[in-house]
C-alpha positions as CSV (number, residue, x, y, z in Angstrom):
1,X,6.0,-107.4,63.5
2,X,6.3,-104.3,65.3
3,X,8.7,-103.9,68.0
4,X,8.6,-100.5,70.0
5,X,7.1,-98.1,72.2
6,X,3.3,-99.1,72.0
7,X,3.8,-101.2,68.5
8,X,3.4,-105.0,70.6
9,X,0.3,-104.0,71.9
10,X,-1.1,-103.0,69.1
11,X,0.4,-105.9,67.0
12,X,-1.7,-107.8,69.7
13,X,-5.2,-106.0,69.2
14,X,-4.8,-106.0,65.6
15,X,-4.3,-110.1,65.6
16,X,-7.0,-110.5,68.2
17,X,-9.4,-108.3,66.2
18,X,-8.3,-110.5,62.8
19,X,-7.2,-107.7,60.9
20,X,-3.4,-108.8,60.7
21,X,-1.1,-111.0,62.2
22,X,1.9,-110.1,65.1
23,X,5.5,-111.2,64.2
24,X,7.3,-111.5,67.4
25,X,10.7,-109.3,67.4
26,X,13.4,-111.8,67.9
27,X,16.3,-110.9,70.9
28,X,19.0,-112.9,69.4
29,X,22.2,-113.8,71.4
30,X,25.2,-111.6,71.1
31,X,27.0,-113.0,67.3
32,X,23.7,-114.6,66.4
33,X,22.1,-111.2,65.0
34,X,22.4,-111.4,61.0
35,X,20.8,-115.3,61.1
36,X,17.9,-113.2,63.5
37,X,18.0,-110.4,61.5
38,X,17.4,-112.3,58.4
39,X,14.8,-115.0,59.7
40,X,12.6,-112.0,60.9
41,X,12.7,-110.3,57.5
42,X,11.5,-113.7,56.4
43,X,8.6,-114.2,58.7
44,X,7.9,-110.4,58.4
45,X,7.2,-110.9,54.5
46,X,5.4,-114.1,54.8
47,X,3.0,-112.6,57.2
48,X,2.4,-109.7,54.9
49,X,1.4,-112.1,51.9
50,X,-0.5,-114.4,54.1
51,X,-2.7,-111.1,55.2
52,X,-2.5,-109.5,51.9
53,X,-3.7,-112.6,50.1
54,X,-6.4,-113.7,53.1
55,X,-10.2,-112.1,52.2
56,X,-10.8,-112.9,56.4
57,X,-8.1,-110.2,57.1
58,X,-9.5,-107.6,54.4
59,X,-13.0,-108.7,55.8
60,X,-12.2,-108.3,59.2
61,X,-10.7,-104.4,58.4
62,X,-14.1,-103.6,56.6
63,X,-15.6,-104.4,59.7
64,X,-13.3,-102.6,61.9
65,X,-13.8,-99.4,59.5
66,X,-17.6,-99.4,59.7
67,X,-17.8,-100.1,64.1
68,X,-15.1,-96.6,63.8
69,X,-17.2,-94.9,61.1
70,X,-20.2,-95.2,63.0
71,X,-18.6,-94.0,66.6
72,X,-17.9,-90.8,65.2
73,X,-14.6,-91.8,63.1
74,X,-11.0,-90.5,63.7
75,X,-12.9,-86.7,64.6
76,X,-15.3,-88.3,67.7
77,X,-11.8,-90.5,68.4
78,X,-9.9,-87.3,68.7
79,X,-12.8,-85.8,70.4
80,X,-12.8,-88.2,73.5
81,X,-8.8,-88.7,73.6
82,X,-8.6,-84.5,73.6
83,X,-11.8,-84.3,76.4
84,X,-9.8,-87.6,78.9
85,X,-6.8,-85.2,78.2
86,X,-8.5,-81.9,80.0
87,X,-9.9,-84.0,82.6
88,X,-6.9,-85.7,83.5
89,X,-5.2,-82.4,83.5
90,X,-7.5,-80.9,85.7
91,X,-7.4,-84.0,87.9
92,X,-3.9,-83.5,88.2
93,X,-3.7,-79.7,88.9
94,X,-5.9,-80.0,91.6
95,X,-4.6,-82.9,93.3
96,X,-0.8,-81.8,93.2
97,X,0.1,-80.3,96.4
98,X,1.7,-76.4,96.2
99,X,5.5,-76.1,95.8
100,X,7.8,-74.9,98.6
101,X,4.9,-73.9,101.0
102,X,3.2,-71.9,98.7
């Protein structure tokens, strides 16, 4: 069900991996909005129960939890995002060419 920035994608992995379900964000036509607004707050909810109440989503999240326990957890995930980062950043300082001649 999310909606912005990187929220689809990761609506995406998280119903490819079986650990929830993506409700698409409706773009309803200009007067049409409250009807939208109202059948997405509908499909929202039923999606919650249906995971909620679904021992394959829960199942699934277990199994997710373990694979990110044994890379190293949120601390190794850090770790590697922190380490592309500096690398990038030094990728990028010596590529960029100097300012005004200098």
């Amino acid at each position: 069900c999310p909606g912005q920035g990187d929220q689809v994608v990761n609506a995406r992995k998280a119903q490819a991996l079986g650990v929830g379900l993506e409700v698409p964000r409706p773009f309803p036509e200009v007067g049409e909005e409250e009807q939208a607004r109202n059948k997405y707050r509908s499909d929202v909810t039923a999606a919650l129960k249906a995971v909620i109440a679904s021992e394959a989503f829960s199942s699934k999240a277990s199994e997710c939890a373990e694979r990110l326990r044994l890379c190293g957890g949120v601390v190794r995930a850090a770790e590697v995002m922190l380490e592309a980062a500096d690398r990038r950043k030094q990728n990028v300082e010596v590529k960029l060419p100097a300012v005004g001649g200098a």
